[in-house]
N, C-alpha and C positions, 0 to 999 in steps of 0.2 A: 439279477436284481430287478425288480417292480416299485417302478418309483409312476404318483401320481404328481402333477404340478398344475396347480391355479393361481388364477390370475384374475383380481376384482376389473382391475379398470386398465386405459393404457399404460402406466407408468411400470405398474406390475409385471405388464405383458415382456416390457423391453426388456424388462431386470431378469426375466426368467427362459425366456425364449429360447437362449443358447445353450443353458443348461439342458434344455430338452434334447435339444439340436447335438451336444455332444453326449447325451443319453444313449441317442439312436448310433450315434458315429462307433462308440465301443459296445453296441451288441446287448444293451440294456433293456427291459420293457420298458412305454414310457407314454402313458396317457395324458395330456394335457387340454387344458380346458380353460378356455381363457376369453374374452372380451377385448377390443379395442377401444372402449367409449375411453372419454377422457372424466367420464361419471364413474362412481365405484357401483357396479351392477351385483345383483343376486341373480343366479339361474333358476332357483326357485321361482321366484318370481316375473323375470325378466330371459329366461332361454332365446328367446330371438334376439339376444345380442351377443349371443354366446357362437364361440366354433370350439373346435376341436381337433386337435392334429394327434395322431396316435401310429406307431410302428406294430398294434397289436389290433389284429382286425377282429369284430364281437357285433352281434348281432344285440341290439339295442331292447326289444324286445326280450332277452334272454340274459340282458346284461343285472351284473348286481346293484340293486336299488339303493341309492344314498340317498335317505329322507332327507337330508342337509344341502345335498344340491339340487334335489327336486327329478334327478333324473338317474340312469343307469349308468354303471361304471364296468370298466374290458374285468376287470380283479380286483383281489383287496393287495393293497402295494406293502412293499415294505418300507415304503418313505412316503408321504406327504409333504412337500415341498409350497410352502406360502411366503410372502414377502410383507405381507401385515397380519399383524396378531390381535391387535387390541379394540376390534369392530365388527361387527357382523359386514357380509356375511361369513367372516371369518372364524369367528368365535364357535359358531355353532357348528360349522367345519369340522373343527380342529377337536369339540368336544365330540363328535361321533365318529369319527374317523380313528379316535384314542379308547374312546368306551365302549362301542361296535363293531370296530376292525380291529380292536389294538395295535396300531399303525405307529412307526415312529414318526415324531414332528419335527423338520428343519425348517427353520427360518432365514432365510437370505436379508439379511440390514440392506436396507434403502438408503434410509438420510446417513450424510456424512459428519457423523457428529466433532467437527473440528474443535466447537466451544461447547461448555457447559453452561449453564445458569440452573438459575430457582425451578423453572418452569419444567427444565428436560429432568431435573429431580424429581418432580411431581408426576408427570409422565412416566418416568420408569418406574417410579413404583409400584404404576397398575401393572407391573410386567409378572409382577408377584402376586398378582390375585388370580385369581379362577377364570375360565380355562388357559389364561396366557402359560401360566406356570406349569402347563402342561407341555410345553416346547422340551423338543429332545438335545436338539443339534441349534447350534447358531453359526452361521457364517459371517465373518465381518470383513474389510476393506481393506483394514492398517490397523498396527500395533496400538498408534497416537490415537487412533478410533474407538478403539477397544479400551485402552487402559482408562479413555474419558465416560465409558459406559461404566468401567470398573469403580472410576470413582463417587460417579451418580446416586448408585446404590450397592450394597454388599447385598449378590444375590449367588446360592449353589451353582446356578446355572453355568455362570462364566467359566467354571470349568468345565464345561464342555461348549465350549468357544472357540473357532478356529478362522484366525486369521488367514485368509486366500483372495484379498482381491477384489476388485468389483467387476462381477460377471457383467454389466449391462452392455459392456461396452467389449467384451469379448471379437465380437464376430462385423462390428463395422467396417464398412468400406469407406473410411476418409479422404480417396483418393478420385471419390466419384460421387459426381453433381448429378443430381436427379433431375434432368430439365423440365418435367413435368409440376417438381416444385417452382421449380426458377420460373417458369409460365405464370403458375397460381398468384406467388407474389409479386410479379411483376419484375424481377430484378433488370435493374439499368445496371450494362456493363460499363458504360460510363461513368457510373458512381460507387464512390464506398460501400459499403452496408454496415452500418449499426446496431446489434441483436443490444436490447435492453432489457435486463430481468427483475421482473419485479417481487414486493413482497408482500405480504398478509399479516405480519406482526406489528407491534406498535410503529413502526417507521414506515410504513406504508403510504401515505402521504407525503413525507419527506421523498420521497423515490418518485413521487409524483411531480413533484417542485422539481426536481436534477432532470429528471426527463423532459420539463418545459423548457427549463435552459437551455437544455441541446437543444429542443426544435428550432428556437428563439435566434441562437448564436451560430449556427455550426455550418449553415450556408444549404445551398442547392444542391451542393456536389457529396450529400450524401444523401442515402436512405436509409429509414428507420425503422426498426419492428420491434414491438413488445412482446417477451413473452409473460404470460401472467401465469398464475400456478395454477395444474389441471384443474378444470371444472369450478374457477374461480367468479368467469361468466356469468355462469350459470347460477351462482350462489344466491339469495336475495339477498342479504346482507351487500353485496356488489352489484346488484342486476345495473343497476342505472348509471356506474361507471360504464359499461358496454354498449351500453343500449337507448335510444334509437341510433345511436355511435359511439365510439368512444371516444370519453371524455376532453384528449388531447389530438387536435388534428395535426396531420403531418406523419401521425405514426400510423403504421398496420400491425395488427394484432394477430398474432400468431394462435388462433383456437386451436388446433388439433395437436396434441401433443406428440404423438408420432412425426409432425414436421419436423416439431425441432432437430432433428438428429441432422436434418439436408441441411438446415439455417444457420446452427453453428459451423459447418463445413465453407459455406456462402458468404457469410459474415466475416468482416474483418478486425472491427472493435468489437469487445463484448463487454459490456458495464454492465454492475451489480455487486452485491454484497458477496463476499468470499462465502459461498457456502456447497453443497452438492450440489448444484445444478452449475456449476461452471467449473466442475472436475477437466468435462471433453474439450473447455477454452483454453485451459491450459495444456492438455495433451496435443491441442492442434498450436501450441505455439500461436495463437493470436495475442492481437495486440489487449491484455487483459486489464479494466481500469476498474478501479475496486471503488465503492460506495461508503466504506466502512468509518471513515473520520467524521462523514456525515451525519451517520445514524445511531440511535440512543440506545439499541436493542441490548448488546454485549453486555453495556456497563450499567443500564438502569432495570437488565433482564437479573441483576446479580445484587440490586439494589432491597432490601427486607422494606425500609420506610415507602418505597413506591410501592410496592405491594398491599401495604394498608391503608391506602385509598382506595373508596369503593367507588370505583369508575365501573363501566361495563364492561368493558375490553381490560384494565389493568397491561401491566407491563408485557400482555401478551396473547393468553386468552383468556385472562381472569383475574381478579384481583384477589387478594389473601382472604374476603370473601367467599370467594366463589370457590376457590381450592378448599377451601376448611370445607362446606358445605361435601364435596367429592372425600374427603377422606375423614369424615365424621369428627373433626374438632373443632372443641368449644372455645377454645381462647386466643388470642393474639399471640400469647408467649406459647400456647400450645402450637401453633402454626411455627413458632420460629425454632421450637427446639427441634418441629417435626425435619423441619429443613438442614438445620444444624448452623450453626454461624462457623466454627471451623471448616467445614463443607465448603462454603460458600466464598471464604479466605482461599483455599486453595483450588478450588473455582476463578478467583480475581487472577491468582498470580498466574497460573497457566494458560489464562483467556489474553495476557499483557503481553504473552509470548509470543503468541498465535499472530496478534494484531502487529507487534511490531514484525514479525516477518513478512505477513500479506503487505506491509506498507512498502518494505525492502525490496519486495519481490515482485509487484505488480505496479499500475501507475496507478497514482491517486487522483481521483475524477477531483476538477475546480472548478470553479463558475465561470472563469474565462476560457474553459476548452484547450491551456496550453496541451494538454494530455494527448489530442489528435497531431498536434506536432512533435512532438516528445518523439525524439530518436534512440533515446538510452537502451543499450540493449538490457533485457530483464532477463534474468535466468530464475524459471521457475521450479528447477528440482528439487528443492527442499520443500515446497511447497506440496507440490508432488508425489511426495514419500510422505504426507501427513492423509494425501487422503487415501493412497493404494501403495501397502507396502513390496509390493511388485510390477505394477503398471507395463505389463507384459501381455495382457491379452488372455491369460492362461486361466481366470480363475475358475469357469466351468469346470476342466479339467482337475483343478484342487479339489472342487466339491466332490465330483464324484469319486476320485480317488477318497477321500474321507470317509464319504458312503461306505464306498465295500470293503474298507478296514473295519467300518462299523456293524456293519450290518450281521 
């Protein structure tokens, strides 16, 4: 089997890497092409940020040209392997690699869709437009993952949908401190470490308030780092929270998104809103203290009347404005039917599920910090089994087992 796999930016990189890695382990071709920025790059455009690791050696000059990545490829594969679908330079990827190679397309799921709303509605819909619709294979995480993609939208595709796990975390070593990080940030083995994750949707200020309060309350005898979402820095919309410091003194900012992997390991608290990015908090048994009673996202993300305020931002990235404008309707009621109000009902009741177990199962951050003394033990396996129906390390392994039943 000739499997190709890219990688826009670092998050991708992580999500895909093992899969390669056990490409090459059972005897596979396996050309990969991928970027570490924490920016999503084109190779067309941008090749100096690109490498390449491949088990097939081909002389570059001689290799086959992909107008879409601007440069030459080992062969035409029997798989193309992506982790985002709905962006260049994805898009145009996926459309000549299907039109020109006739390649199949697998998609590896990223985000771990624990809750629904309006929003992830909208979003998946474009999953049905042109070229996403051109996706072959889907890999997903957990059943609870999948069945919330199921309910989002009725699309063909889900049936050819397999649940196997989240590759990203495949091939970690949890057991080993990279002291090369622990230098970079400084860690004092005298103190805690508190990993803080922030967010980019409408409570994103709010997370900025809880994070003052720890600076404020929580003493000397810890330290603090943020992580903000890749290439969030960088974004103008935020430049000036970063820059010429960030906003909140007392914390360090965790830019390169590849640290994270050391810092959750380093880290002893990990606060933030239950969502993918604190899968490996909980696989590492840290002390996990959840955001979630705080924040307006879940229930006003589910809300139709917030939505028809025309704010700029809306309950998310846009207000029932700016989504009408995206999916060409004229009306208000034409927006709510596009959504559905049943939908959106059984959206509430599964989202009440979700929250009441992350409340059970993790601590609830308070303004007075009892949550750093809080000795209760939390058992987070059902938590667990919502976001990796296996959390065994194996799912590289699933994929390609999948593959060459497919192929």
């Amino acid at each position: 089997m000739k499997v190709m796999i890219f990688a826009s930016d670092s998050k991708c990189y992580q999500y895909l890497k093992s899969i390669h890695k056990k490409l090459i382990d059972e005897g596979h071709e396996s050309f990969f092409l991928y970027t570490e920025s924490n920016l999503t790059k084109s190779p067309k455009n941008s090749m100096g940020e690109f490498n390449y690791d491949s088990n097939v050696e081909f002389d570059f000059k001689e290799g086959i040209f992909a107008t879409s990545l601007g440069c030459p490829i080992p062969f035409i594969p029997d798989y193309l392997i992506l982790s985002r679908e709905r962006w260049q330079p994805e898009q145009s990827i996926i459309q000549e690699f299907k039109h020109t190679f006739d390649v199949k397309i697998a998609l590896i799921e990223i985000n771990s869709q624990l809750i629904n709303n309006i929003e992830t509605r909208l979003e998946m819909i474009s999953r049905t437009n042109y070229p996403q619709n051109m996706i072959d294979i889907i890999f997903d995480h957990s059943h609870h993952i999948l069945d919330n993609r199921c309910d989002a939208i009725e699309w063909d595709k889900w049936d050819n949908s397999y649940v196997v796990g989240n590759p990203c975390y495949d091939n970690m070593k949890w057991d080993v401190i990279d002291l090369d990080i622990a230098k970079k940030y400084k860690i004092d083995g005298n103190k805690k470490q508190i990993l803080f994750f922030g967010l980019v949707n409408m409570d994103r200020n709010k997370a900025f308030d809880l994070l003052e309060n720890l600076v404020k309350k929580c003493g000397d005898e810890y330290q603090i780092f943020y992580k903000p979402y890749p290439g969030e820095p960088f974004d103008n919309n935020w430049y000036d929270d970063y820059n010429p410091k960030f906003k909140i003194d007392g914390v360090q900012v965790i830019y390169d998104h590849l640290d994270l992997f050391q810092m959750y390991i380093i880290c002893d608290i990990h606060i933030g809103t239950i969502g993918s990015v604190m899968y490996p908090s909980l696989l590492l048994n840290k002390k996990v203290v959840n955001i979630n009673e705080h924040c307006q996202y879940v229930d006003a993300g589910n809300d139709l009347e917030e939505y028809e305020k025309d704010t700029d931002v809306g309950q998310a990235d846009g207000s029932a404005k700016f989504w009408m404008n995206i999916h060409n309707l004229d009306t208000i009621e034409d927006f709510k039917n596009f959504v559905g109000i049943d939908r959106v009902n059984k959206f509430k009741q599964k989202n009440k599920d979700v929250k009441k177990l992350i409340s059970e199962c993790t601590y609830n951050y308070d303004y007075d910090l009892n949550f750093l003394d809080d000795k209760t033990k939390k058992d987070y396996s059902k938590l667990l089994e919502l976001y990796d129906s296996y959390n065994d390390g194996n799912a590289s392994n699933r994929i390609i087992k999948k593959m060459e039943e497919l192929c």
